[in-house]
Steps between C-alpha positions, in 0.01 A plus 500: 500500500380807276841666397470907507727586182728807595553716177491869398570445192346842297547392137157436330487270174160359319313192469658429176890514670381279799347231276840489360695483748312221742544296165856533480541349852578159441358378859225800623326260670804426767381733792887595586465643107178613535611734837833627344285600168234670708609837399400455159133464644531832672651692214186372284262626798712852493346546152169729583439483165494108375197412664274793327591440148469120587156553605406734242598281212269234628198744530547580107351115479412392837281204309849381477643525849151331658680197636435358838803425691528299807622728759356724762498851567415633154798423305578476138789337315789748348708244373447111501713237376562088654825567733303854644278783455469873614192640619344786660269491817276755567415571922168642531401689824277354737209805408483331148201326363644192441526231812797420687529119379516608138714774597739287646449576848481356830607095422790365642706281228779370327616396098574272379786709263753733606444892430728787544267829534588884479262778620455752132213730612366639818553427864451185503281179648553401854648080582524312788700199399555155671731213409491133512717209394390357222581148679254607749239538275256199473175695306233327716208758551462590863781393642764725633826554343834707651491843397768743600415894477750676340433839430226783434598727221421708203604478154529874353620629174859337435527268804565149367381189642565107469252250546581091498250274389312297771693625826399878477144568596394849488148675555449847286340872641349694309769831432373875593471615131510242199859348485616312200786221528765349214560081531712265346312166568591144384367214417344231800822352670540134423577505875189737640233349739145566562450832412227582763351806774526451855338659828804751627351480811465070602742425188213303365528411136149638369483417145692356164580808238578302227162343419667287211189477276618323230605252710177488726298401166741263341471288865134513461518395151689213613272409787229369219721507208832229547670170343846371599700786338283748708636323812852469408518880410326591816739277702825641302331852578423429895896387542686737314244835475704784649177672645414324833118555393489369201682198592259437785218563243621174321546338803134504589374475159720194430263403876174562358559337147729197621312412865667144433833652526453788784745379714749468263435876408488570863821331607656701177347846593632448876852505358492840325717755692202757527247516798243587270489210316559251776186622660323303191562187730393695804136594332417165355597345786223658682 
């Protein structure tokens, strides 16, 4: 479940001092570390004044700051490096021109990363989280999965908040007045699912998050484009992939550009542990 983080800690340090310090923690990444450390997070979001000269050294060039970066609400980066990054996330009010969807808002769903947040600036956005196992997770689109509510809450200036990759599912509110938050995020979990948005109501999965591109293009590529190494990649790929989607993308590409061998492929894709990609052998079946 989401862990609330219980500290009062009233020190404040800067960006600079926090950097440091999550890289002299030999294992960050370990959640028990991550919790006990949380403080540091919180003293970094007690500084009122970090985020302002941040911000206004970037406007001096903003030409170089005009990245695009893969996360929703408005966000930007303070601090990325392989094992995490910091950034800030800005909570726009629901009066705002901008839509909900690109605010954020209103869309039930996991990570596929763990994230430990702390509210910095104003009251606040609104959450309504959910949990499910990730062993009850099979990322098939429409069906129903077992979601547990587990709370409704607010995250105001200073409260600190845990989030674990694929079994925490949370839908954002817009706040009152624009709130800002502080996160340490890292990277994709070798063990994350589907990252994905579900129905709160039916506990419907609606929709994959993680669109994986690159990967969409390479598999259509390969669809006119193949010899024997192509298959042999795509076959190492579809067993040993630790994204459930992008092994079942090989699966049925390995279908479409072996037909000879499809129920070799299918008798090998009906053996993966996921749901997802058994229900490869479920659709061509049909």
């Amino acid at each position: 479940m989401t862990i609330t983080v219980e500290s009062n800690d009233t020190e404040a340090i800067d960006l600079a001092e926090y950097v440091a310090f999550c890289h002299n923690q030999d294992k960050l990444h370990d959640r028990e570390q991550v919790l006990s450390t949380a403080f540091m997070l919180q003293r970094l979001a007690n500084n009122k004044h970090f985020l302002l000269d941040f911000l206004n050294t970037k406007l001096k060039d903003i030409s170089l700051y005009d990245v695009k970066t893969d996360f929703t609400p408005p966000s930007f980066y303070l601090y990325q490096c392989p094992t995490f990054s910091v950034r800030a996330a800005v909570w726009l009010t629901d009066d705002s021109e901008v839509g909900d969807i690109a605010k954020g808002y209103g869309v039930t769903h996991n990570h596929h990363f763990d994230f430990l947040t702390c509210g910095y600036f104003g009251p606040g956005y609104r959450t309504i989280i959910h949990t499910c196992e990730a062993e009850k997770q099979h990322g098939i689109i429409g069906k129903s999965m077992e979601m547990i509510f587990q709370e409704e809450t607010l995250l105001p200036e200073g409260k600190l908040m845990f989030y674990r990759h694929t079994e925490d599912f949370h839908v954002q509110l817009p706040p009152e007045s624009l709130s800002i938050s502080i996160n340490l995020v890292f990277p994709t979990h070798p063990d994350a699912g589907i990252q994905c948005a579900i129905d709160p109501e039916s506990s419907k999965l609606i929709t994959h998050l993680d669109a994986l591109p690159a990967t969409n293009s390479l598999m259509a590529v390969a669809r006119f484009m193949h010899n024997d190494d192509t298959t042999t990649l795509l076959q190492d790929i579809a067993l040993n992939h630790h994204c459930p989607r992008t092994r079942a993308m090989c699966f049925q590409c390995l279908i479409e550009i072996a037909p000879s061998d499809q129920h070799y492929f299918l008798c090998q894709a009906n053996q993966d542990p996921h749901d997802y990609v058994r229900s490869i052998c479920r659709i061509n079946d049909r």
